[in-house]
C-alpha positions as CSV (number, residue, x, y, z in Angstrom):
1,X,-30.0,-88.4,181.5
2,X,-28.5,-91.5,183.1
3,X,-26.1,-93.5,180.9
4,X,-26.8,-96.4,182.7
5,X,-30.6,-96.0,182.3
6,X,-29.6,-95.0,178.3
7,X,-27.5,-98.6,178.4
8,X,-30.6,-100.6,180.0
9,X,-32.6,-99.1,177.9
10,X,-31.8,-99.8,174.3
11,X,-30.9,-103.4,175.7
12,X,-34.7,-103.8,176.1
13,X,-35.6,-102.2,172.9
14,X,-33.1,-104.5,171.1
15,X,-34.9,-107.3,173.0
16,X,-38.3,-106.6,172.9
17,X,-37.6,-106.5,168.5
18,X,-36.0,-109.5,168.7
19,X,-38.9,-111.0,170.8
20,X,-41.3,-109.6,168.3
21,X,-40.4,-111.0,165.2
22,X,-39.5,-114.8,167.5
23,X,-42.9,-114.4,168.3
24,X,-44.4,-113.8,164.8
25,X,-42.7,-116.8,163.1
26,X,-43.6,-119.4,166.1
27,X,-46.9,-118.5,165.5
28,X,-46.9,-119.7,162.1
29,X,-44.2,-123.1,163.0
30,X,-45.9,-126.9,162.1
31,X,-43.2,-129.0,163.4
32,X,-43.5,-129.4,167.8
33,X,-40.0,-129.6,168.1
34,X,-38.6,-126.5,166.1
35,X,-41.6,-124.5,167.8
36,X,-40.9,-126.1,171.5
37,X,-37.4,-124.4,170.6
38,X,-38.6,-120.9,169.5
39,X,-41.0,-121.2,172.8
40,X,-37.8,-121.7,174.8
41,X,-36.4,-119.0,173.2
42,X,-38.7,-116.9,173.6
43,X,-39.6,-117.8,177.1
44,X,-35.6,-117.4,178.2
45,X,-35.6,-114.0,176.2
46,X,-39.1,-112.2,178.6
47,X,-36.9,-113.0,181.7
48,X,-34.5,-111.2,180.3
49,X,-36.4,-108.4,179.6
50,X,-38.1,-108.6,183.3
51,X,-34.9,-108.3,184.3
52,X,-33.6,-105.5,182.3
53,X,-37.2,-103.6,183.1
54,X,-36.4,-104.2,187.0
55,X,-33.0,-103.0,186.3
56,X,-34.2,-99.4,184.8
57,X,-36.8,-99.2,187.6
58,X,-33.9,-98.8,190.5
59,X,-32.1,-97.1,188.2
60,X,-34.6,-94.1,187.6
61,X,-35.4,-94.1,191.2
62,X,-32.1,-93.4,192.0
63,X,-31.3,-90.4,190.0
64,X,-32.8,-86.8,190.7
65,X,-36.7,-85.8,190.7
66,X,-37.3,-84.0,187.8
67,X,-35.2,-87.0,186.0
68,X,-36.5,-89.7,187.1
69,X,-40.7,-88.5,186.7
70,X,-39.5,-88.5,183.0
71,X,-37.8,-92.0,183.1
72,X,-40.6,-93.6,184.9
73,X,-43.0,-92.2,182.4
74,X,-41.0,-93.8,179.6
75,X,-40.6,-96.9,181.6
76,X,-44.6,-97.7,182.2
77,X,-44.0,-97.5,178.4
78,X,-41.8,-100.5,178.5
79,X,-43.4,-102.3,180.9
80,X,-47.1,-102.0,178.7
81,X,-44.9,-103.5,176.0
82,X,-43.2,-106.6,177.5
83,X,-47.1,-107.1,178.7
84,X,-48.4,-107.5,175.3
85,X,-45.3,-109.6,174.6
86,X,-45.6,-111.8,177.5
87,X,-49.6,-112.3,176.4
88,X,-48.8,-113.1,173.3
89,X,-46.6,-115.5,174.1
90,X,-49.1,-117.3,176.3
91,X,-51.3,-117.2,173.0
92,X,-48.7,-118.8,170.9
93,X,-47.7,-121.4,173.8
94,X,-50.7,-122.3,174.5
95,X,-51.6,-126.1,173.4
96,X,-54.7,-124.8,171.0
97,X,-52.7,-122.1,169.4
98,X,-52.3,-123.8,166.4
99,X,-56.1,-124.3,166.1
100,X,-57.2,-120.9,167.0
101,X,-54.8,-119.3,164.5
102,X,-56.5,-121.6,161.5
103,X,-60.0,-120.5,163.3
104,X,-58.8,-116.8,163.1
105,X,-57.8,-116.9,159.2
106,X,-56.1,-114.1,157.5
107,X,-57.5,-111.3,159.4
108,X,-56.0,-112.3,162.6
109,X,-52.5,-113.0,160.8
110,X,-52.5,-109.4,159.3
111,X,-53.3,-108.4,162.9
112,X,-50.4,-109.8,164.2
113,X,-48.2,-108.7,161.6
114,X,-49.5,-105.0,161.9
115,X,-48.7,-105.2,165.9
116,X,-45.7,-106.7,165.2
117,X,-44.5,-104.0,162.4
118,X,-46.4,-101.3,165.0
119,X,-43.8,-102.7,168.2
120,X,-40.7,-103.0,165.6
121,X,-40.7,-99.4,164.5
122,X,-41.7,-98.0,168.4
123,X,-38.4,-100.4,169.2
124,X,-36.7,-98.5,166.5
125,X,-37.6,-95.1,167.3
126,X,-36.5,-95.7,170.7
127,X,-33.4,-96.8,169.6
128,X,-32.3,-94.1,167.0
129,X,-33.6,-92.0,170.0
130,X,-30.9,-93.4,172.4
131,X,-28.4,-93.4,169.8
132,X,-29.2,-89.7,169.5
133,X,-29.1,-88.9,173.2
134,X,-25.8,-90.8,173.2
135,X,-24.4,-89.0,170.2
136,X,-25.4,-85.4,172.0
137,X,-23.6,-86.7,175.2
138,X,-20.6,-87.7,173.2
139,X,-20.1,-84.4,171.9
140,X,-21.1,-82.7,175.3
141,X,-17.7,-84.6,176.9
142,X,-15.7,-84.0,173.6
143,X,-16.6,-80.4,173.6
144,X,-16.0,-80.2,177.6
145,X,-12.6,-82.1,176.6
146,X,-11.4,-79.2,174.3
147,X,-12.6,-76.5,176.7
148,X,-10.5,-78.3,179.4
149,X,-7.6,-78.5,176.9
150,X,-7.8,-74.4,176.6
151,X,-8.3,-73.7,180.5
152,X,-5.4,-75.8,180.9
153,X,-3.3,-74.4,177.9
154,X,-4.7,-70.5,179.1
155,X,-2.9,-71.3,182.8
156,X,-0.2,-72.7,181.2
157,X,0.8,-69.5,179.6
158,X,-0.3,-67.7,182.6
159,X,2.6,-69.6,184.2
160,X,5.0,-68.9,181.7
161,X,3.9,-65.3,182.3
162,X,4.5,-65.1,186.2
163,X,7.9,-67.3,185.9
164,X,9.2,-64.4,183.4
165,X,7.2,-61.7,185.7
166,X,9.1,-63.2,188.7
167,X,12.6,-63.9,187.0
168,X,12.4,-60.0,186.1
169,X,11.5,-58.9,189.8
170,X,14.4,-61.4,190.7
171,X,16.9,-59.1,188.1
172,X,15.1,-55.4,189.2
173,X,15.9,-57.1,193.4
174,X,19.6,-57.7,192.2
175,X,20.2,-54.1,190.8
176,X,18.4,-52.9,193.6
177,X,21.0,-54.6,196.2
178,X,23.8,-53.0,193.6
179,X,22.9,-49.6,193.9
180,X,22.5,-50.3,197.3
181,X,26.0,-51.5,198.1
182,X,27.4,-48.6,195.7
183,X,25.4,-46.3,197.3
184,X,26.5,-47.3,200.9
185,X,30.6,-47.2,199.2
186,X,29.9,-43.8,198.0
187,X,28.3,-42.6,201.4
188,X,30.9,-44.0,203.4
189,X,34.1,-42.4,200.7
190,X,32.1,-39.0,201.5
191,X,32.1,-39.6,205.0
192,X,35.8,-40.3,205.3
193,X,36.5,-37.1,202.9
194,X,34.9,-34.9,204.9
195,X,36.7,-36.6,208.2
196,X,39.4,-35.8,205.9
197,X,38.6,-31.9,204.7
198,X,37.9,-31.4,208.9
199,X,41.2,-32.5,209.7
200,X,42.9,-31.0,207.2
201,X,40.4,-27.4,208.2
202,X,41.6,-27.7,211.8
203,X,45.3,-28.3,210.7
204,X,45.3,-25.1,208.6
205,X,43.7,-23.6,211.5
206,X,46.1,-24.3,214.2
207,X,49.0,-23.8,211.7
208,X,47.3,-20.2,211.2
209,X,47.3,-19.9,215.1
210,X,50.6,-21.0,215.3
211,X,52.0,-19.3,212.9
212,X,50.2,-15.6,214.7
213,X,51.3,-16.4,217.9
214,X,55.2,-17.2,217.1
215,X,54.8,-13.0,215.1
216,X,53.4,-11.5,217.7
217,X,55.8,-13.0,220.9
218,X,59.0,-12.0,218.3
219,X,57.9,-8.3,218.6
């Protein structure tokens, strides 16, 4: 549902109350001057709602099929409504109105009143209606707010998780380069003892030699 169309919409309904019960006590004014006023009023108060109904029209033919068959259903609603407004307003403005409501008695004053009470509590509905669709998409972003809040917290600690995971590959790297460079100290001592243990092999050796050849040429 468009907020915007939800906006628009309990504008009208706001209206089209207010209209109603302008519309019910100008019908029942004496004095010209107080009812020229109401007519004024009231005349200044159907633009408004002509324009608000034109406003909901682009509105709901902007948003998406399935949404707007549903807002343009509701809308004919509206528009059925500011008719009967707008007529009786041409009832009450017109210069025998006075007359024909006298002519009509009580019965036609109950009417009135019974349409009136009938578009008052439609208006009303509509409203508490909005205000319900309103509420619901209130706690649709609050509830969307605290799931965001936990995503965000979730990767958060994920985060923390990785840093910690990647400070310990750091340390287990470091050790690794250790053992390396002991390793590589250790291979190389080897290496020279057994350089060493050679030399010292071939020295015993030739001292052996040495020592065999000096016996026997003495003979």
């Amino acid at each position: 549902m468009s907020e915007v169309f939800e906006g628009y919409e309990r504008q009208y309904c706001e209206l089209s109350a207010n209209l109603s019960r302008k519309c019910n006590s100008a019908s029942v004014i004496h004095d010209s001057e107080q009812k020229k006023q109401k007519l004024s009023e009231i005349s200044s108060g159907v633009d408004e709602a002509d324009v608000l109904i034109r406003k909901m029209d682009l509105e709901a033919r902007s948003l998406q099929p399935v949404v707007k068959a549903t807002l343009l259903a509701k809308l004919r609603e509206y528009k059925a409504d500011l008719n009967k407004l707008k007529k009786e307003f041409k009832r009450i403005s017109s210069p025998n109105a006075h007359d024909e409501l006298l002519e009509s008695g009580m019965a036609d004053v109950h009417s009135v009143s019974a349409e009136h009470r009938d578009r008052l509590s439609m208006s009303v509905e509509r409203l508490n209606q909005s205000s319900d669709r309103i509420k619901e998409s209130r706690r649709t972003v609050l509830e969307t707010e605290e799931l965001g809040i936990s995503i965000l917290e979730d990767l958060h600690q994920q985060r923390q998780t990785l840093l910690h995971a990647h400070n310990k590959l750091y340390d287990v790297d470091s050790a690794i380069d250790k053992s390396k460079k002991v390793l590589t100290t250790m291979s190389r001592r080897i290496t020279k003892n057994k350089w060493i243990a050679g030399s010292v092999i071939v020295a015993l050796v030739l001292a052996i030699v040495l020592i065999l050849y000096y016996k026997i040429s003495h003979r």
